[in-house]
PAZAPA-4460 file (N, C-alpha, C; in steps of 0.05 Angstrom, whole numbers, plus 32768, in hexadecimal, padded with zeros to 4 digits):
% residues 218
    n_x    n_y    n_z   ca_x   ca_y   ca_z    c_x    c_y    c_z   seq   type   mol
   80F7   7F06   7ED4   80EA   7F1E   7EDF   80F9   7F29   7EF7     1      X     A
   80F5   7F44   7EF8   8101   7F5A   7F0C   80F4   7F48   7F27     2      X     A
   80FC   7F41   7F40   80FA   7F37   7F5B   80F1   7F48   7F6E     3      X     A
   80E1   7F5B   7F77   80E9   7F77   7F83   80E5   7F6D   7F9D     4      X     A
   80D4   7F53   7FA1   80D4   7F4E   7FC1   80D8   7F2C   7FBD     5      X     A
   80ED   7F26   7FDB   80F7   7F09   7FE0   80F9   7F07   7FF2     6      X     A
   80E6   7EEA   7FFD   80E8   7EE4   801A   80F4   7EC7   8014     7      X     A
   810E   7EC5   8024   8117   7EAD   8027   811D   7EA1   8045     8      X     A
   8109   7E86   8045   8105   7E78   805E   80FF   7E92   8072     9      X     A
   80E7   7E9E   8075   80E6   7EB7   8082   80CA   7EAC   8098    10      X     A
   80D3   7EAA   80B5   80C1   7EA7   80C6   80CC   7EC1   80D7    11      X     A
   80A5   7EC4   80E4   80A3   7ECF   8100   8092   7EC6   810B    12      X     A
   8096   7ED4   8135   8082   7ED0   813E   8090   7EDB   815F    13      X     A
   807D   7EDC   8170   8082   7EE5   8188   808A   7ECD   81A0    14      X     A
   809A   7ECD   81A6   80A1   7EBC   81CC   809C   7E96   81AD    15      X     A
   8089   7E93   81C1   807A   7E70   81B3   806B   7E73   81A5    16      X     A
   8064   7E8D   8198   8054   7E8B   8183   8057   7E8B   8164    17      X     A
   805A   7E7E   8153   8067   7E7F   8137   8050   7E8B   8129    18      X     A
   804D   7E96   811B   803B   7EAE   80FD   8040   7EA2   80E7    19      X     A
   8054   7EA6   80E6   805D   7EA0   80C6   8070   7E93   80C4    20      X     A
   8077   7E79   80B8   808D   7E5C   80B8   8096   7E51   80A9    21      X     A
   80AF   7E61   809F   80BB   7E5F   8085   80B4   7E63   806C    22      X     A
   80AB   7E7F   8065   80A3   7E8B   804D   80B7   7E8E   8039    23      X     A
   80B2   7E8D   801E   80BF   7E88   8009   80A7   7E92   7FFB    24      X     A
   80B6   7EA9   7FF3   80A0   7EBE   7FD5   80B0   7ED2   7FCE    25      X     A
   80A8   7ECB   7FB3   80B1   7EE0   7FA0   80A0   7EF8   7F94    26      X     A
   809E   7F08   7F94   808D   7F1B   7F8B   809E   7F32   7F6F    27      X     A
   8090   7F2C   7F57   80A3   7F38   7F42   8094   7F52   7F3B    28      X     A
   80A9   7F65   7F29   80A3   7F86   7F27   807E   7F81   7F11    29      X     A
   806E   7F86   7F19   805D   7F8F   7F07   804D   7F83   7F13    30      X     A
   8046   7F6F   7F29   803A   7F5B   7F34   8020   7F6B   7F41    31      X     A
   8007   7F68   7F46   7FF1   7F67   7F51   7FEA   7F52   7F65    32      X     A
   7FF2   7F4E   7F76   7FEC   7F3C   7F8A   7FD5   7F3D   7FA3    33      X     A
   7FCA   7F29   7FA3   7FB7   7F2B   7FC5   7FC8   7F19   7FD4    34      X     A
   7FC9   7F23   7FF5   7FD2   7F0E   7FFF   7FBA   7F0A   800E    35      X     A
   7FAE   7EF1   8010   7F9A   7EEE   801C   7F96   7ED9   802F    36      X     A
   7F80   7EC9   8038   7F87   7EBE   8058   7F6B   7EC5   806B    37      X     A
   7F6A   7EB9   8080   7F54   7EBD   8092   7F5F   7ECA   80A8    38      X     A
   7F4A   7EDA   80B7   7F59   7EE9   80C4   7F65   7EE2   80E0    39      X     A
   7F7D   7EEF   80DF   7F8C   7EE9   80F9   7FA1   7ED7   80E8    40      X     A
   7FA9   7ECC   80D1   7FBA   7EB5   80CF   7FD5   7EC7   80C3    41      X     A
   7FD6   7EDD   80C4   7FF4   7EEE   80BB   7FFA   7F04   80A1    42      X     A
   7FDF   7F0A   809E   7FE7   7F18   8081   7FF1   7F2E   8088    43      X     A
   7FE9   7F44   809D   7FE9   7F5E   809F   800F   7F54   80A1    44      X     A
   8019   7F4A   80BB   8027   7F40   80C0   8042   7F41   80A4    45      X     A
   8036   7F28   8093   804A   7F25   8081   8051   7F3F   806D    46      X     A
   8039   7F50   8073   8044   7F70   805E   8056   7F81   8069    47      X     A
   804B   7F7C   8085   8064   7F89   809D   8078   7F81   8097    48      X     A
   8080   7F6A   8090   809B   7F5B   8090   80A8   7F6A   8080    49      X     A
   8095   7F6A   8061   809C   7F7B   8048   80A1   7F92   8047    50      X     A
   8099   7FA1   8056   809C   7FC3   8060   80B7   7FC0   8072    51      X     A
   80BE   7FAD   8087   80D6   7FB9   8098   80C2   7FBE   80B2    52      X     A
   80AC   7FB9   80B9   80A1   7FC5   80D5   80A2   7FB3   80DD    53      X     A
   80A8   7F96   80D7   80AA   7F87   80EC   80C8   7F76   80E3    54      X     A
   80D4   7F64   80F2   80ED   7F5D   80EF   80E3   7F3E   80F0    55      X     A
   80F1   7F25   80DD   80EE   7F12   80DF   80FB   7F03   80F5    56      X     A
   80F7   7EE8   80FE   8102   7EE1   8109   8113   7ECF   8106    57      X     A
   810D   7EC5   80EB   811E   7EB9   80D3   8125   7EB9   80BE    58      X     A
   8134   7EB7   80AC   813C   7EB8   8096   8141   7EDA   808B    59      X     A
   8137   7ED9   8073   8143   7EF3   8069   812E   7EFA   8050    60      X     A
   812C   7F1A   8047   8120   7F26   803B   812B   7F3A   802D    61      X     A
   8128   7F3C   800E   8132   7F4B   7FFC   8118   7F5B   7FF9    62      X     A
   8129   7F73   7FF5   810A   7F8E   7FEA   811C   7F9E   7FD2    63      X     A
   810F   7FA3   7FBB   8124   7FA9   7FA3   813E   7FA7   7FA0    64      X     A
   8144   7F88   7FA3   8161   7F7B   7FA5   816F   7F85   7FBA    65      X     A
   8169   7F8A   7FC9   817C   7F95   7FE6   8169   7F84   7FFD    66      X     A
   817E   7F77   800A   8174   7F70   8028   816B   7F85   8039    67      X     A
   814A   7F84   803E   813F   7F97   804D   8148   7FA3   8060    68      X     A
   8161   7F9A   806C   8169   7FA5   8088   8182   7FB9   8081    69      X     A
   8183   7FC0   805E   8191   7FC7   8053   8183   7FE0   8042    70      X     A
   816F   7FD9   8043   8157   7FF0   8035   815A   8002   803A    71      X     A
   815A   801A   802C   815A   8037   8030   814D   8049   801C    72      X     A
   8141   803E   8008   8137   804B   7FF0   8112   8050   7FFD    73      X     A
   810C   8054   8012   80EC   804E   801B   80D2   8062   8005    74      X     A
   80E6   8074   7FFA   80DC   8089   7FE2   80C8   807A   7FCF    75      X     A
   80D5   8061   7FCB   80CD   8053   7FBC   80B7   8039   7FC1    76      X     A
   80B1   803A   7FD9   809F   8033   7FE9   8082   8043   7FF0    77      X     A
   806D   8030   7FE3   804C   803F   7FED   804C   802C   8003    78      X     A
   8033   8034   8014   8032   802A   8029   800C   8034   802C    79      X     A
   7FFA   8027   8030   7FE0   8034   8035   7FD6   8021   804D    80      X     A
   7FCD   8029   8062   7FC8   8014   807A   7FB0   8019   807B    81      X     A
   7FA3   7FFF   808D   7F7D   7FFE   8086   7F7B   800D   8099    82      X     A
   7F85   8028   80A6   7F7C   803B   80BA   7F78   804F   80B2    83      X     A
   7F87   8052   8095   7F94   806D   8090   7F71   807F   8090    84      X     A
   7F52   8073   8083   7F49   8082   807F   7F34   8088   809F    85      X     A
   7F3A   8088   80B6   7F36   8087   80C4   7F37   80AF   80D7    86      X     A
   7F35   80C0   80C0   7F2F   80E0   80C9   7F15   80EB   80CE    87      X     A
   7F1C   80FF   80E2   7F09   8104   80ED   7EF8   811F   80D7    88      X     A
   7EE0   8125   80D4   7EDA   812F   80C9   7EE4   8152   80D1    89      X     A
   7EED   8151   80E3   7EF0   8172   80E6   7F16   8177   80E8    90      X     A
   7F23   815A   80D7   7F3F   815D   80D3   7F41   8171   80C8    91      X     A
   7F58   8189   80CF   7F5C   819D   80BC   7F67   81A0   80AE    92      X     A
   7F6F   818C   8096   7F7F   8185   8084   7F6F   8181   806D    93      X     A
   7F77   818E   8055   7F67   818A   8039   7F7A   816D   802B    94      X     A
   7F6C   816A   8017   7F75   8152   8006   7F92   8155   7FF5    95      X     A
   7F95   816D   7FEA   7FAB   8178   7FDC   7FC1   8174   7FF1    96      X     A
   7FB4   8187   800A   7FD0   8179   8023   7FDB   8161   8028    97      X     A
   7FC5   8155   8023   7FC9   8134   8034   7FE1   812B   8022    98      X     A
   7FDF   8131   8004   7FE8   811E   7FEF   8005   8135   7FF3    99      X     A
   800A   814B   7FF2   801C   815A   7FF9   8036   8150   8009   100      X     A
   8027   8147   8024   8038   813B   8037   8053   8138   8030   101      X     A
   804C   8123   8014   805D   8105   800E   8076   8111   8002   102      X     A
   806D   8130   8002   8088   8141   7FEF   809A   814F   7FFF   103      X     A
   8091   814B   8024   80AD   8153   802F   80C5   815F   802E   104      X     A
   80CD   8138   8023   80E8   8134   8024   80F2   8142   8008   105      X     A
   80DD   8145   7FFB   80EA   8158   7FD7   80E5   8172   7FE4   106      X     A
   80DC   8182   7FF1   80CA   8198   7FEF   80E1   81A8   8009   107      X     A
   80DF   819E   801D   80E5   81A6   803A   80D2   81B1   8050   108      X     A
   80D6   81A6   8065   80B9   81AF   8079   80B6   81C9   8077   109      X     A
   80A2   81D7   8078   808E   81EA   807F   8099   8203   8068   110      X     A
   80A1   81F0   8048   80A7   81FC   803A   808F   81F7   8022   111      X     A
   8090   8218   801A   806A   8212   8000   8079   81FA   7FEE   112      X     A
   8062   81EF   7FE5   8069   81DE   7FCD   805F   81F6   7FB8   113      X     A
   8081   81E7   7FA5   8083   81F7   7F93   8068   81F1   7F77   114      X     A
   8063   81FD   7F61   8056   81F8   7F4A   8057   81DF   7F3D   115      X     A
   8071   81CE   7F37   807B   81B4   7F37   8079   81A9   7F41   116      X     A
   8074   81A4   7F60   8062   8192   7F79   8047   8191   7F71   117      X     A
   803F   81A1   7F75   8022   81A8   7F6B   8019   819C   7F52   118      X     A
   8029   81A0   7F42   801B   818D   7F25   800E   8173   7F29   119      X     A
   802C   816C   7F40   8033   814A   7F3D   8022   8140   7F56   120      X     A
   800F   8150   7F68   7FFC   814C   7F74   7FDF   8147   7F6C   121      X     A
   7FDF   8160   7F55   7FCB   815B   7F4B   7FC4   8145   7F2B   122      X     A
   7FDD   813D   7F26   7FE0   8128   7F14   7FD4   810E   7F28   123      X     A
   7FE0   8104   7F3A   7FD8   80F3   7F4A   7FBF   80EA   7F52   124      X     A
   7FB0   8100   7F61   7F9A   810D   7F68   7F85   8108   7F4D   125      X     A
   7F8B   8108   7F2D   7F81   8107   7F20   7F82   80E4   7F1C   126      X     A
   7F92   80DC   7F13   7F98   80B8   7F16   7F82   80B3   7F2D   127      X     A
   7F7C   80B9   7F44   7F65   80A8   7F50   7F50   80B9   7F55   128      X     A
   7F52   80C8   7F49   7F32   80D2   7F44   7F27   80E3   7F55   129      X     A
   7F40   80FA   7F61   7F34   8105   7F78   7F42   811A   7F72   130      X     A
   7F3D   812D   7F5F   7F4F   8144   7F56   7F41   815C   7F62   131      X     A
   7F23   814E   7F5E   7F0C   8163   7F5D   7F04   816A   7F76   132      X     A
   7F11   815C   7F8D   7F11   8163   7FA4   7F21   816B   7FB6   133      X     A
   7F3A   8171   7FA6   7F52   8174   7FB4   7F55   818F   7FC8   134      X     A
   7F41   819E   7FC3   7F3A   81B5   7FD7   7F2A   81AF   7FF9   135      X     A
   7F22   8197   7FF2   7F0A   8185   8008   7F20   8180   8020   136      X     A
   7F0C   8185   803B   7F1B   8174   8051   7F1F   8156   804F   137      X     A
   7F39   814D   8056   7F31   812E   8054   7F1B   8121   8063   138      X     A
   7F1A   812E   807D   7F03   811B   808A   7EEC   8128   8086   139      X     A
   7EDF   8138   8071   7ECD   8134   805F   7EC2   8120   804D   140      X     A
   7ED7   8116   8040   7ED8   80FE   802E   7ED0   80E5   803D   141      X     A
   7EC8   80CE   8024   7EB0   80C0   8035   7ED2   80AA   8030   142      X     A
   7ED3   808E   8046   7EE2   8080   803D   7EEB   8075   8023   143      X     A
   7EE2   8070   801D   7EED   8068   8004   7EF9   8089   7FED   144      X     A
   7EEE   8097   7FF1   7EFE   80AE   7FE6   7F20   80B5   7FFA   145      X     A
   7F23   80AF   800D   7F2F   80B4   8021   7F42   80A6   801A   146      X     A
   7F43   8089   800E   7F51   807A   800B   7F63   8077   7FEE   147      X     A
   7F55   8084   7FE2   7F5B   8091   7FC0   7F6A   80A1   7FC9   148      X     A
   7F6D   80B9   7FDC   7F80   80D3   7FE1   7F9B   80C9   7FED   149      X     A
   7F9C   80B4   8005   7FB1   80A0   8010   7FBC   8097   7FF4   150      X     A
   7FAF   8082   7FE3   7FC5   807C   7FD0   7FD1   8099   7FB6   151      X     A
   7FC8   80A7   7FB8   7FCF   80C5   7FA9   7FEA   80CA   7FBF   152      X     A
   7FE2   80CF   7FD7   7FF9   80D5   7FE9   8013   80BF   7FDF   153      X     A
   800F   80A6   7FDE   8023   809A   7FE1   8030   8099   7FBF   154      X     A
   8021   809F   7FA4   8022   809C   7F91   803A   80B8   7F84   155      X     A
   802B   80C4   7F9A   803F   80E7   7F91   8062   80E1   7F94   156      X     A
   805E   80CE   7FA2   8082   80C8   7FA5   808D   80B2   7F8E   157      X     A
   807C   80A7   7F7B   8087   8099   7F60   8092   8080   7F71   158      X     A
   8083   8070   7F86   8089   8055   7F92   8093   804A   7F73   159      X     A
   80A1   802F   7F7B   8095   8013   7F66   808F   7FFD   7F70   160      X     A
   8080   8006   7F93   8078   7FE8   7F9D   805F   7FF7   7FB5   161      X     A
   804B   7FF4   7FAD   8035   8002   7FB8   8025   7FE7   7FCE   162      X     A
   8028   7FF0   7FE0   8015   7FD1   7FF8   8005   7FE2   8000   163      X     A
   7FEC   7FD1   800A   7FD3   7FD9   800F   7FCA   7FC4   8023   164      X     A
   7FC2   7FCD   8046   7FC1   7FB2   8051   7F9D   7FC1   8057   165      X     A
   7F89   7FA8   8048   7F6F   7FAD   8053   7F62   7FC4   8045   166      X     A
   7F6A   7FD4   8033   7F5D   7FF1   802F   7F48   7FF3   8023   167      X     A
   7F35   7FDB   8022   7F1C   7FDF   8026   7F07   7FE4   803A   168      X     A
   7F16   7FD5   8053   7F06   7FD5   806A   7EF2   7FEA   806B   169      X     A
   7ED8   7FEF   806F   7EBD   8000   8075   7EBB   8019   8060   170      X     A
   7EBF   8008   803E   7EB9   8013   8029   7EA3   8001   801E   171      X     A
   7E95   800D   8017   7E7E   8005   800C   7E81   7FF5   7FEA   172      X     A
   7E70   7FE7   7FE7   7E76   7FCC   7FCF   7E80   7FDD   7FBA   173      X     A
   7E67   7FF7   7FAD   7E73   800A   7F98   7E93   8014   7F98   174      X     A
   7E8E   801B   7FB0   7EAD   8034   7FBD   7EC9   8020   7FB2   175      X     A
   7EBE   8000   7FB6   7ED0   7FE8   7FB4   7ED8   7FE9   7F9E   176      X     A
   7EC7   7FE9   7F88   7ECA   7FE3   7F75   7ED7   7FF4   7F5F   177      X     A
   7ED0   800E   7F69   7EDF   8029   7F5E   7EFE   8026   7F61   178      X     A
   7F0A   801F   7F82   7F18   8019   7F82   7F31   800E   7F7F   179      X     A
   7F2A   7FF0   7F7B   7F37   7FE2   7F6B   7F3E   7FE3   7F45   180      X     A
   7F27   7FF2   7F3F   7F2B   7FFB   7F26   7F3E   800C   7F26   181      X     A
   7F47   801D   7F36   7F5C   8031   7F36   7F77   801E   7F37   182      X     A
   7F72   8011   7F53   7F94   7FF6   7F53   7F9B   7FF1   7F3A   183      X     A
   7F79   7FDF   7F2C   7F82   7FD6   7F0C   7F94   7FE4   7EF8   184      X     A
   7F8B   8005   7EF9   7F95   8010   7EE5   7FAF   8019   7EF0   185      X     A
   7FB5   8023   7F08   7FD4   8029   7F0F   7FE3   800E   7F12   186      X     A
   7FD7   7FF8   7F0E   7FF5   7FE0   7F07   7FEE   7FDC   7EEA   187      X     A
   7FE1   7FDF   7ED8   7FE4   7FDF   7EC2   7FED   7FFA   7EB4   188      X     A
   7FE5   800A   7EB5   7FF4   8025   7EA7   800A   8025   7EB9   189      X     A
   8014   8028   7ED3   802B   802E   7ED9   803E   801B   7EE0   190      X     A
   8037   8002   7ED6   803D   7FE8   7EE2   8050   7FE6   7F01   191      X     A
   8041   7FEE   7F0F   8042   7FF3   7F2F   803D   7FDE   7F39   192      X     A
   8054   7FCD   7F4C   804B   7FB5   7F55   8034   7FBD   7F73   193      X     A
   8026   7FB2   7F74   800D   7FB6   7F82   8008   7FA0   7F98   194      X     A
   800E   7F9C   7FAE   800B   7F8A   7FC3   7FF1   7F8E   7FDA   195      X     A
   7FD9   7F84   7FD4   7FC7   7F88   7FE3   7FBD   7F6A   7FF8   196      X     A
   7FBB   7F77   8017   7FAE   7F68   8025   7F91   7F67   8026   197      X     A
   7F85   7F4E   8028   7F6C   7F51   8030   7F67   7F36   802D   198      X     A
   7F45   7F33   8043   7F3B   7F1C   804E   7F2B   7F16   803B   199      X     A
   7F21   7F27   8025   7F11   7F23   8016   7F15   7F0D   7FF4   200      X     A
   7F15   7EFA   7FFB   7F1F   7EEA   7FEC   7F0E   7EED   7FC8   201      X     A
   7EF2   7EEE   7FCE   7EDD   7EF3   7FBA   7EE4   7F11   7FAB   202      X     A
   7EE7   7F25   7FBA   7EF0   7F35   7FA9   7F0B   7F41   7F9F   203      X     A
   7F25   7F3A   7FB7   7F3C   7F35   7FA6   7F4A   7F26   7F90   204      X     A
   7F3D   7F0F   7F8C   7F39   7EFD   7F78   7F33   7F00   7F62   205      X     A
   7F1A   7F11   7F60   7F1C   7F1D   7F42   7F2C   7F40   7F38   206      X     A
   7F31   7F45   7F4D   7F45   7F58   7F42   7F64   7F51   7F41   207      X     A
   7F76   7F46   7F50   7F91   7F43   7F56   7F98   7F30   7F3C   208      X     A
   7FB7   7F34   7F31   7FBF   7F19   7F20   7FC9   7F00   7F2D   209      X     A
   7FD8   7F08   7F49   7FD8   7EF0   7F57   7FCF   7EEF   7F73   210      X     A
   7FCF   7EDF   7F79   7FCA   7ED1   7F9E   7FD6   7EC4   7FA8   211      X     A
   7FDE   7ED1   7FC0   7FEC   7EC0   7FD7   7FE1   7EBA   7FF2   212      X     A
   7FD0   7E9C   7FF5   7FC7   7E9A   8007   7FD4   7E93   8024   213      X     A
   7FD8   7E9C   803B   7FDB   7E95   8050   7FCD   7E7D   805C   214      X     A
   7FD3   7E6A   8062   7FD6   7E51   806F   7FDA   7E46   8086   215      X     A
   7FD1   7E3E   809F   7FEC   7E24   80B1   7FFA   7E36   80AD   216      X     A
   8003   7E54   80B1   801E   7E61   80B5   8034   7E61   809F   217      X     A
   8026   7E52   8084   8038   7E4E   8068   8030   7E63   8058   218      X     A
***
């Protein structure tokens, strides 16, 4: 199997404090993973590692066969943080924008998206179930809708390694469950490797194909 992420002998930690102590994981293309753990013992941490926001203090890390410190493809990188749905209701930004954003670097700043942007927004937008609102302010939307438009934003750019640290936090059990049904079907129809954090051991467990528990810093 394709490798897309490798941590070899990979610790951090601050001054005397060690986090994480000699990690060794493989994560292959198509993979569904939880990384899970009690809180405070390093998960958010070890996705950072995986993203490039934080720097190890040991060893080394491959991200689609290139040593991360070598990475430059980030196009190909989702990224959804447990803050993202954190807008204020009178944000003046609609949903079509939000997911827009992510077309920039195709598009050019403060240039219209063309008819061909637009499709591929609202193709997205349709994949999680929020097509019908794409006219709506974001901070209209209740969390868990909020958090469906974040992974649309990050999906419009054709990642093949989508992380999610927490993005349930103050979604309601239904909102949850909608949710994850969406993860299910975009790593199975698009076989999108899918890397999600969370404390919730009971309900990442029955959705993810694998688990990586955090330990003693292992």
């Amino acid at each position: 199997m394709d490798k897309v992420i490798k941590f070899n002998d990979v610790s951090f930690g601050y001054e005397d404090k060690v986090i994480l102590d000699n990690i060794n994981l493989n994560i292959n293309k198509g993979d569904y993973i939880g990384i899970i753990g009690q809180n405070g013992v390093g998960k958010s941490t070890l996705l950072k590692l995986m993203i490039n926001k934080l720097k190890p203090v040991k060893g080394s890390i491959d991200l689609l066969n290139k040593n991360i410190n070598n990475f430059d493809e980030w196009n190909k990188i989702g990224y959804v943080d447990q803050k993202s749905n954190s807008f204020s209701s009178s944000f003046p930004i609609t949903v079509e924008e939000v997911v827009s954003l992510s077309l920039v670097s195709k598009v050019g700043l403060f240039k219209r998206v063309s008819k061909k942007y637009k499709k591929e927004v609202d193709e997205v937008l349709k994949l999680v179930g929020m097509y019908e609102y794409k006219d709506r302010l974001i901070g209209s939307l209740s969390g868990g809708q909020q958090q469906k438009v974040f992974i649309a934003r990050e999906l419009v750019k054709s990642p093949e390694i989508l992380f999610l640290d927490e993005p349930t936090v103050g979604i309601d059990v239904n909102g949850q469950k909608e949710f994850y049904k969406i993860l299910k079907e975009l790593n199975e129809k698009l076989n999108l490797t899918i890397i999600i954090v969370s404390h919730d051991l009971f309900i990442v467990k029955e959705e993810v194909k694998k688990l990586a528990l955090i330990k003693n810093k292992k």
